[in-house]
C-alpha positions as CSV (number, residue, x, y, z in Angstrom):
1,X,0.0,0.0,0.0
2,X,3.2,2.5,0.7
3,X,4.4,1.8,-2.6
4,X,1.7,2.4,-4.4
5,X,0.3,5.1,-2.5
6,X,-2.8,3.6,-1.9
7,X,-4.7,5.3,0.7
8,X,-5.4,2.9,4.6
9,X,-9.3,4.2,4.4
10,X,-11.9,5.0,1.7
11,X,-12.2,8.1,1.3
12,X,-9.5,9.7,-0.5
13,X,-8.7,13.0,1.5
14,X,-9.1,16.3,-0.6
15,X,-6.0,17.9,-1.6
16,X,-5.2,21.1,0.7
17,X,-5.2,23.7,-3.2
18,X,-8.7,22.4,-3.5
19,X,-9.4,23.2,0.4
20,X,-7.6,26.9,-0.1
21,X,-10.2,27.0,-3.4
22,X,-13.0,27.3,-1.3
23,X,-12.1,28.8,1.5
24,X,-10.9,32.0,-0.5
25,X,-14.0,32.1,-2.7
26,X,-15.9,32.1,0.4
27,X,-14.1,34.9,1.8
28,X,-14.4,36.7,-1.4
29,X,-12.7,39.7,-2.7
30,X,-13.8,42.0,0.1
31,X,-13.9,42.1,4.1
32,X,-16.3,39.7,5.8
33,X,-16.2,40.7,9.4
34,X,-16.3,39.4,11.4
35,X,-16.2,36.2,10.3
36,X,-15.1,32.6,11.2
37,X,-12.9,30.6,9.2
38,X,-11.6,26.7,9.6
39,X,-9.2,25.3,7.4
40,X,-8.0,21.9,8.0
41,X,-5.8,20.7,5.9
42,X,-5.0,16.7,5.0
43,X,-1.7,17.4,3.7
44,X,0.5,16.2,5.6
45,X,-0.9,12.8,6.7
46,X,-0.7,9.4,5.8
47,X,-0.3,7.9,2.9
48,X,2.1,10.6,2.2
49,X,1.5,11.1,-1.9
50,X,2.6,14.9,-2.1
51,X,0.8,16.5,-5.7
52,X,3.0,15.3,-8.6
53,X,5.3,18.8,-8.8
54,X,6.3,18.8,-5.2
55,X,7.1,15.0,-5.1
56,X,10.9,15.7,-5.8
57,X,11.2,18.9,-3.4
58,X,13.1,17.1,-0.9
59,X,14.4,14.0,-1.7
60,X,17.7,12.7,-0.3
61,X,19.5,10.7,-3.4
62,X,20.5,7.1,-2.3
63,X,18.2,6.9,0.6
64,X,16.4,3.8,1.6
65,X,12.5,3.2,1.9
66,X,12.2,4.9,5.6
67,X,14.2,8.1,4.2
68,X,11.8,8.4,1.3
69,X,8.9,8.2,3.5
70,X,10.3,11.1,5.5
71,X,10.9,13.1,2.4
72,X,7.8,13.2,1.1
73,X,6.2,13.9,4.2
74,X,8.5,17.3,4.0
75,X,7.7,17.1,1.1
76,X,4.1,17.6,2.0
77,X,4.7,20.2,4.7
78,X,6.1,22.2,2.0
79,X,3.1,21.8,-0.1
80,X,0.6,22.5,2.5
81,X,2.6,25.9,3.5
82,X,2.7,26.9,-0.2
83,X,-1.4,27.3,-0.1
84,X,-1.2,28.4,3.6
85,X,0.7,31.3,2.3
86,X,-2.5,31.9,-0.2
87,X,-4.7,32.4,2.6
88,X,-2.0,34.8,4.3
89,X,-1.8,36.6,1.4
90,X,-5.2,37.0,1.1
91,X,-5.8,38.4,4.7
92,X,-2.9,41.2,3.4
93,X,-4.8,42.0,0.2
94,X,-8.3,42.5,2.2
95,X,-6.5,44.7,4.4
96,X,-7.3,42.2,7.6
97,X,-4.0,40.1,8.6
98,X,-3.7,43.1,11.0
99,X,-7.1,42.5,12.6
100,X,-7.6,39.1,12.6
101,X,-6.7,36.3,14.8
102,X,-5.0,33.4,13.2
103,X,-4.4,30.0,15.0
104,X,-2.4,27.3,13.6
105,X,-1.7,24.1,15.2
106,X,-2.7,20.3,14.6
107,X,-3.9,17.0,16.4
108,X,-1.1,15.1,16.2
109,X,2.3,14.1,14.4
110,X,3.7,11.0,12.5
111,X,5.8,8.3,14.2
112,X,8.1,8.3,10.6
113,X,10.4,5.5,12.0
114,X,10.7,7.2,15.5
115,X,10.2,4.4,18.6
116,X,9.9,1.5,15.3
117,X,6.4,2.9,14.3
118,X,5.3,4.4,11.2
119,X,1.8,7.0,11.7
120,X,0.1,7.7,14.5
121,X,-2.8,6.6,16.8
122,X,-0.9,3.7,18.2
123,X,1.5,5.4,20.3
124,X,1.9,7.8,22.7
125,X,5.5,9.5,22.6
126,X,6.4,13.3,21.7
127,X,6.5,12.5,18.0
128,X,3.1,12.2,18.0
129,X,1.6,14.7,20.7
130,X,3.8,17.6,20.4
131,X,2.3,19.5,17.9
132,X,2.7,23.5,16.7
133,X,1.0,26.4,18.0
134,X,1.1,29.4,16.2
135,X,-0.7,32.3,17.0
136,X,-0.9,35.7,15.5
137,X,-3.0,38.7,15.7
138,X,-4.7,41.7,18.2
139,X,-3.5,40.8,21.6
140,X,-1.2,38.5,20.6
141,X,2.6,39.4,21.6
142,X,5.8,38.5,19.7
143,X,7.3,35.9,21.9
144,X,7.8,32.0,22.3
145,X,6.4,30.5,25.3
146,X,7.7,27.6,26.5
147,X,5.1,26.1,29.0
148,X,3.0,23.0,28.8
149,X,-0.5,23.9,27.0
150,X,-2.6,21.4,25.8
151,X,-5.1,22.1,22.9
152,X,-8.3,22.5,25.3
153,X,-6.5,25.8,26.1
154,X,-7.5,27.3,22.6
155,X,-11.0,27.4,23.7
156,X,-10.9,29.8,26.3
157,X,-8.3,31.6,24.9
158,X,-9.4,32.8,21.8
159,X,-12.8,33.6,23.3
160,X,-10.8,35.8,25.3
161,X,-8.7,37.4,22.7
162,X,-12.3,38.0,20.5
163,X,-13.8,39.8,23.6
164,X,-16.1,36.7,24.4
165,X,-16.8,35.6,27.7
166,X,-16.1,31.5,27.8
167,X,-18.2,29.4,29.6
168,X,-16.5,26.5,31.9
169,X,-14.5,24.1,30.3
170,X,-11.6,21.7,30.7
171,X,-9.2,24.4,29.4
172,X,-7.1,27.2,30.7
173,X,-7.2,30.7,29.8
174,X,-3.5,31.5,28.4
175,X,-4.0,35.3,27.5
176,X,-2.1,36.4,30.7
177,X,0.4,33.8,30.3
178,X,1.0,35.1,26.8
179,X,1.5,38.3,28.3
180,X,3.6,37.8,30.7
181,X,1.3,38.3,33.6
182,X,0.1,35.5,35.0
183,X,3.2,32.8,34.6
184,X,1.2,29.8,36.8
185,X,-1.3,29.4,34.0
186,X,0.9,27.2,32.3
187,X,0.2,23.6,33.2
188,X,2.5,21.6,35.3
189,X,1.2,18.4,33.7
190,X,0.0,17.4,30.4
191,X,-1.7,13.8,30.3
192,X,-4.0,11.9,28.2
193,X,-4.6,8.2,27.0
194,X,-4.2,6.1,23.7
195,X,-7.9,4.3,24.7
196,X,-7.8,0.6,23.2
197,X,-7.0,0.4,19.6
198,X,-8.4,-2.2,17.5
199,X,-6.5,-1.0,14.0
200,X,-3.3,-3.7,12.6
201,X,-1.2,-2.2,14.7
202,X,1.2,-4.4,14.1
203,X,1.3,-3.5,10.2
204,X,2.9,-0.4,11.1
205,X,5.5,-1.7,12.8
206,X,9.3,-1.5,10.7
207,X,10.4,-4.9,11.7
208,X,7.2,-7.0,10.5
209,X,6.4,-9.0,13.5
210,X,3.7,-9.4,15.6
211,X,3.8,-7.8,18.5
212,X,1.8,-7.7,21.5
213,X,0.4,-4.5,22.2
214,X,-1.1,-3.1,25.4
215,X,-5.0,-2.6,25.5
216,X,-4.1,1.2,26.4
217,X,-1.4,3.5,27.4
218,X,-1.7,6.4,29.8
219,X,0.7,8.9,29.8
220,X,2.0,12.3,32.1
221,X,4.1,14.8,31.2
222,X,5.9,17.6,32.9
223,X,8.4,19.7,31.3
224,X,11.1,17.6,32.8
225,X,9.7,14.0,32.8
226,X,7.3,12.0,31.3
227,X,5.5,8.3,32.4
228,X,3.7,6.1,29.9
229,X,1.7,3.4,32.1
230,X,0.2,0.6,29.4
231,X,-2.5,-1.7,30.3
232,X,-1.2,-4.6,31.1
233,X,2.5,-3.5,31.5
234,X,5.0,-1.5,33.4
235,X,5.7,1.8,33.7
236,X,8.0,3.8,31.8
237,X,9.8,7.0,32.8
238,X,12.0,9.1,30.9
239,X,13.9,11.7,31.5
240,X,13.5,14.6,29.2
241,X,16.0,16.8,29.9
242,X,18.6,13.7,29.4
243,X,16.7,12.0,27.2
244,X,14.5,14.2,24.7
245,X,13.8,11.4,22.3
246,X,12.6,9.3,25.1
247,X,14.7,5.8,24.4
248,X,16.1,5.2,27.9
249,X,13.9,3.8,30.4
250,X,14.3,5.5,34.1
251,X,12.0,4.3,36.1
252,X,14.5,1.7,38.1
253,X,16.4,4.1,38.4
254,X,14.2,7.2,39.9
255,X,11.8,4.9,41.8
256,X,10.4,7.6,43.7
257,X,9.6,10.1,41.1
258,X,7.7,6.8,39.1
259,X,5.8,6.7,42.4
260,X,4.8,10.2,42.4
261,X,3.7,10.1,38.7
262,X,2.2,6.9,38.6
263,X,-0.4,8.6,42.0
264,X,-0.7,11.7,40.2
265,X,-1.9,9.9,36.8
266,X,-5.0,8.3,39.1
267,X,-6.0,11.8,40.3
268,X,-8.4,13.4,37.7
269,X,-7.1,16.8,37.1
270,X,-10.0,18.3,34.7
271,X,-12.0,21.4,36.1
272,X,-15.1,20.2,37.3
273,X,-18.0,21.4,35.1
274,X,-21.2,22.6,36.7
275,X,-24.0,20.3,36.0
276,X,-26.3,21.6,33.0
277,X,-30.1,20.7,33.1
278,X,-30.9,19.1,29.4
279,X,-32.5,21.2,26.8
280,X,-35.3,20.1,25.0
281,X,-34.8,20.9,21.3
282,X,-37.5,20.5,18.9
283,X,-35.5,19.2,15.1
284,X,-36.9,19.8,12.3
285,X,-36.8,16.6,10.0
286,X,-34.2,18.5,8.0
């Protein structure tokens, strides 16, 4: 299926031109304000068949199957920046990149050989959760932060940077954080859970065997340290200071910190949400 570039599900995904297409014709030649946008993009994701013209970009010459995987996946970033750029320069032409607030980000990377896996969904490591967040626009400084954010933070925040009020949710407001003003915003842990996974796994693996994997895997993150807990299994911790690509297994050795994680990934640590009496909605048959 790699080699012929045969997409893993039915659909074939629309190509990200076609996605810029319509989103500028519905912006139009003149302002829309305000208005609401969403672009999501396919490009890049698996199976990674950049449009003919941009299949040679980046290719390294004499490089084996796994390196020309990885260079058409850049190969695709580049692509999908090319018709980003459209939309940018469409904001400047209208007169609005000024005034509007632009997000980027995404819901997850590639494994691309990384920890023997291929795409995504089966793992939880830094190759597939850290993931860009680019913000620009009216209240938005010029500065990198570093802190832990998770993408439930968006929700509040933008609300915030668009004058809305937000109502309750699991995320945290980051505007003071961007700021400057409030720096215990940031999160001191990120977590989440790879819930059982009944794709092939296994046919993404790099050395074709079958391999036992866990039911689950639970993860929590700090800026310094990170614990994976599958289901069955045992911990992992690694360091990532040391250990950034997270290929040396701590745990035995820092027993106590494993301990500390392992208690704090059984406490819940969403906001509780007040409870909402239902609604009754009356639906049209349309």
């Amino acid at each position: 299926a790699w080699r012929a570039g045969a997409p893993f599900f039915p659909q074939q995904q629309v190509p990200a031109d076609d996605v810029l297409d319509r989103a500028l014709r519905w912006l139009g030649p003149g302002p829309k304000t305000p208005f609401f946008l969403f672009v999501h993009l396919y490009d890049p994701h698996s199976p990674y068949v950049p449009p003919a013209g941009h299949r040679q970009t980046f290719v390294t010459p004499g490089g084996d199957e796994m390196q020309r995987l990885r260079d058409l996946y850049d190969c695709e970033i580049y692509y999908a920046d090319l018709q980003l750029q459209r939309l940018w320069r469409a904001l400047e032409r209208q007169h609005l990149k000024d005034e509007t607030l632009v997000v980027f980000t995404s819901d997850h990377g590639e494994g691309l050989g990384d920890h023997q896996y291929l795409l995504h969904a089966g793992e939880v490591y830094d190759e597939q959760l850290h993931v860009p967040l680019l913000m620009w626009g009216p209240g938005v400084p010029k500065k990198k932060v570093n802190d832990l954010v998770d993408l439930t933070d968006l929700f509040p925040t933008v609300l915030q940077l668009l004058g809305l009020s937000a109502p309750p949710s699991e995320g945290n407001n980051l505007v003071r954080l961007l700021r400057g003003e409030n720096p215990t915003m940031a999160r001191a842990f990120a977590y989440g859970q790879r819930p059982p996974c009944k794709n092939l796994v296994r046919l993404y693996l790099l050395d074709g065997h079958d391999e036992v994997q866990p039911l689950e895997v639970r993860y929590l993150r700090s800026d310094k340290a990170k614990l994976l807990l599958p289901t069955p299994g045992k911990p992992l911790l690694f360091d990532l200071v040391a250990d950034p690509s997270e290929t040396r297994d701590v745990s035995a050795q820092q027993p106590q910190l494993t301990r500390q994680y392992l208690g704090l990934l059984e406490r819940p640590f969403e906001k509780p949400l007040p409870a909402l009496a239902p609604v009754s909605r009356a639906l049209s048959p349309e």
